[in-house]
C-alpha positions as CSV (number, residue, x, y, z in Angstrom):
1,X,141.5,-117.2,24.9
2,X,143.6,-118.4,27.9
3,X,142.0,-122.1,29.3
4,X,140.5,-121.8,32.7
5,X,142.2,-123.2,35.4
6,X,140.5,-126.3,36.8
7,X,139.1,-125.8,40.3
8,X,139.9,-129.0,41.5
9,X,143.7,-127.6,41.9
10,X,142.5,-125.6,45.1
11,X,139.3,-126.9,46.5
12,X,140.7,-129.1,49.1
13,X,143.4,-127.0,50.3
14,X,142.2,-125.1,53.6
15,X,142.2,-121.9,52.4
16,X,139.9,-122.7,50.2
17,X,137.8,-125.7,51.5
18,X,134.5,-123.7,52.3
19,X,134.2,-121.5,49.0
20,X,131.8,-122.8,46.7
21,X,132.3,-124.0,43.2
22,X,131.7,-120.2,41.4
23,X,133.3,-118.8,43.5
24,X,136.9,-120.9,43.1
25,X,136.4,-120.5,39.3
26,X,136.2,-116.9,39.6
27,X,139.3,-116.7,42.1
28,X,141.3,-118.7,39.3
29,X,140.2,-116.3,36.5
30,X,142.1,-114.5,38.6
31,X,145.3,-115.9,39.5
32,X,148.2,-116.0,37.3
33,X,150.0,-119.4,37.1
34,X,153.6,-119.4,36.7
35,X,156.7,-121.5,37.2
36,X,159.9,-120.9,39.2
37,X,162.8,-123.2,38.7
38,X,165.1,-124.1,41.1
39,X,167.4,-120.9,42.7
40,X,165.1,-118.0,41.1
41,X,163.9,-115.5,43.1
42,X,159.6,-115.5,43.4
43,X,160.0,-112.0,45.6
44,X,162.8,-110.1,46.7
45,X,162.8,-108.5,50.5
46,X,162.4,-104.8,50.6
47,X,160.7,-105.5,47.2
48,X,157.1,-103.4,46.8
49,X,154.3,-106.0,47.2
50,X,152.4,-106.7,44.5
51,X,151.1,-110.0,44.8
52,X,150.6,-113.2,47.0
53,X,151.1,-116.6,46.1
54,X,149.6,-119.9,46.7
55,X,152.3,-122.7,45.9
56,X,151.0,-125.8,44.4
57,X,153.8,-127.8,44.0
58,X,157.4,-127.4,45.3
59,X,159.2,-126.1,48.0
60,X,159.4,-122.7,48.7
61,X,162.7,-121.0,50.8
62,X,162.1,-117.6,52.7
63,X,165.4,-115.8,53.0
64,X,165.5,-112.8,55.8
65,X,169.1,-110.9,55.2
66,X,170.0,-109.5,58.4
67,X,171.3,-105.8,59.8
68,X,174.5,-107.3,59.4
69,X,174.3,-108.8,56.0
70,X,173.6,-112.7,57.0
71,X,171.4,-114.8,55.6
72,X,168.6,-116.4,58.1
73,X,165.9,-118.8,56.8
74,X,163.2,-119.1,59.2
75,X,161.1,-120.8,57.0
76,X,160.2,-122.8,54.0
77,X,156.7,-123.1,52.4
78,X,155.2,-126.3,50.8
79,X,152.9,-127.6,48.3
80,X,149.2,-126.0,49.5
81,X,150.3,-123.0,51.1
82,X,150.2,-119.4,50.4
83,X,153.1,-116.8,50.8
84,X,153.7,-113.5,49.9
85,X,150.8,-112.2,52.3
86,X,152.4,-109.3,53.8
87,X,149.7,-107.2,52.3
88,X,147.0,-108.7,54.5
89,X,148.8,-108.0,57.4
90,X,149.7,-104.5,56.6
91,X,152.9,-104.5,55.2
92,X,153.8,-102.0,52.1
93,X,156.9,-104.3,51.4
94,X,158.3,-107.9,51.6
95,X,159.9,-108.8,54.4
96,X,161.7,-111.3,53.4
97,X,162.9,-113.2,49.7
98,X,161.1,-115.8,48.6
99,X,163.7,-118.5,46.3
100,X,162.5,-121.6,45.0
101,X,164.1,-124.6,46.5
102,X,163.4,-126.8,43.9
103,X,161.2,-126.7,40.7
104,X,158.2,-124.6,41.4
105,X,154.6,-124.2,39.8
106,X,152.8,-121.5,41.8
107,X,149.4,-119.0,41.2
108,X,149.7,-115.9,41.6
109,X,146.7,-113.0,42.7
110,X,147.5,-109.2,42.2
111,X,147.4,-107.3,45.6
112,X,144.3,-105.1,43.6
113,X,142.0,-108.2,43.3
């Protein structure tokens, strides 16, 4: 049997500052905890969502290729933050790639949690 993730990895991180303690440890049951190293793709845009991500430690590069094939990065995500979210805002697909920048641990929740 897989060890439980400890709680005290999200607790004080806004999202999940007001959730009690049973409910954290059934949100990590959950979550799938994986690692990215530097320069590989998390998502790709245009890519089917099927999860979102909460990064907890690293930094995170959003990638947007344009109409006419450039590369914009409007964004980067850091330690504490979840990406990937397009589901909860009523997108189908990714809008954008999602590359780690550096050496990456992040959890990941299936979009049928």
């Amino acid at each position: 049997m897989a060890q439980a993730l400890d709680i005290s990895l999200i607790r004080d991180l806004p999202p999940f500052r007001d959730m009690d303690d049973p409910a954290l440890d059934e949100l990590l049951t959950l979550a799938h905890p994986a690692r990215y190293p530097k320069g590989s793709v998390v998502f790709s845009q245009d890519e089917p969502i099927h999860s979102f991500f909460l990064l907890l430690d690293g930094l995170i590069r959003v990638v947007k290729l344009t109409k006419d094939g450039e590369q914009v990065v409007p964004r980067y995500f850091s330690s504490g933050e979840l990406f990937g979210i397009g589901k909860a805002i009523g997108l189908s697909a990714y809008p954008a790639s999602s590359i780690a920048a550096v050496d990456c641990v992040v959890l990941a929740w299936s979009n049928h949690i």
